[in-house]
Structures are given as structure tokens and as C-alpha cells.
C-alpha positions as CSV (number, residue, x, y, z in Angstrom):
1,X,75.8,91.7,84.4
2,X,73.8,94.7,85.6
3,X,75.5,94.5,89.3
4,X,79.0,94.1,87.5
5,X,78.5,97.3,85.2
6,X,76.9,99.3,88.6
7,X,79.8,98.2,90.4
8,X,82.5,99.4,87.8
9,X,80.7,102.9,87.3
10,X,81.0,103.8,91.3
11,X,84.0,101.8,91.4
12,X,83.1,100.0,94.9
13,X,81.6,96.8,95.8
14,X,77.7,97.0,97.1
15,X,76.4,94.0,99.4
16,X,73.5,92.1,98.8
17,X,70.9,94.1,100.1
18,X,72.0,97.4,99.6
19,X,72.2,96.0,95.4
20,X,68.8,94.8,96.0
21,X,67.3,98.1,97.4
22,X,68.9,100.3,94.3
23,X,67.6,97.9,91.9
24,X,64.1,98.5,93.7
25,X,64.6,102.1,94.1
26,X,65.5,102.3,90.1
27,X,62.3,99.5,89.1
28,X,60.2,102.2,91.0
29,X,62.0,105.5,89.3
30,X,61.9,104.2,85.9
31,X,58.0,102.9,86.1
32,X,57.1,106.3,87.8
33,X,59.2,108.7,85.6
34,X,59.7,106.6,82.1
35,X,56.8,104.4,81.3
36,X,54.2,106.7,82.9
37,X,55.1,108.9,79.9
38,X,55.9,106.3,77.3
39,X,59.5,106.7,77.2
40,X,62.2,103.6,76.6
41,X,65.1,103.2,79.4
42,X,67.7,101.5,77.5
43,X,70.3,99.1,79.5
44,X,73.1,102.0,79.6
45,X,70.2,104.3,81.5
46,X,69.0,101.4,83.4
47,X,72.7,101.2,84.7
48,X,73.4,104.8,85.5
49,X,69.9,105.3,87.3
50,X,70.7,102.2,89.5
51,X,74.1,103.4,90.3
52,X,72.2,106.9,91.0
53,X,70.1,104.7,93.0
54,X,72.9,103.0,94.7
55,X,75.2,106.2,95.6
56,X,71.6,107.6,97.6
57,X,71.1,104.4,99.8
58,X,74.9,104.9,100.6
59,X,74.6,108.5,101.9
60,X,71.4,107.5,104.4
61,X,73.0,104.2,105.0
């Protein structure tokens, strides 16, 4: 579902591992800069920070 709604925002496919690595790069973002200060990431942020995520890995890929 997650992968799906990613893929539709950037409007390209992502492999496997370059998926897996923005879904680690957003885990990381959103424990570091949400939870740390006791802010809720709903599913529609969740989504936009991995596709963030996703379009970075791209440019140093």
C-alpha cells in the first residue's frame, strides 16, 4: 500500500532495494525529527517523507 501510494506521488517505479533504503531513511527521519518531540506522523506524511526519501537516494544513486 505504502510502496503503491510512493510510487504514484513520484510517478516512477523504485526497485526493491532502493524502496527498502527510503523506507529506512524515512523510519530514521521520523524517529529523529517526530517522536523525539512528541509529534504524530500520520499515513499521508509517512508517504510524502518516504517519497522525499526516495527522490534523495535517486539523485546519489
Amino acid at each position: 500500500m505504502i510502496r503503491q501510494d510512493v510510487e504514484k506521488k513520484l510517478g516512477l517505479r523504485l526497485s526493491d532495494s532502493l524502496f527498502k533504503h527510503s523506507l529506512d531513511m524515512a523510519t530514521k527521519d521520523i524517529k529523529f525529527n517526530r517522536i523525539a518531540f512528541k509529534k504524530r506522523t500520520t499515513l499521508k506524511q509517512a508517504i510524502e517523507i518516504t517519497a522525499i526519501c526516495a527522490l534523495t537516494a535517486l539523485r546519489y544513486e
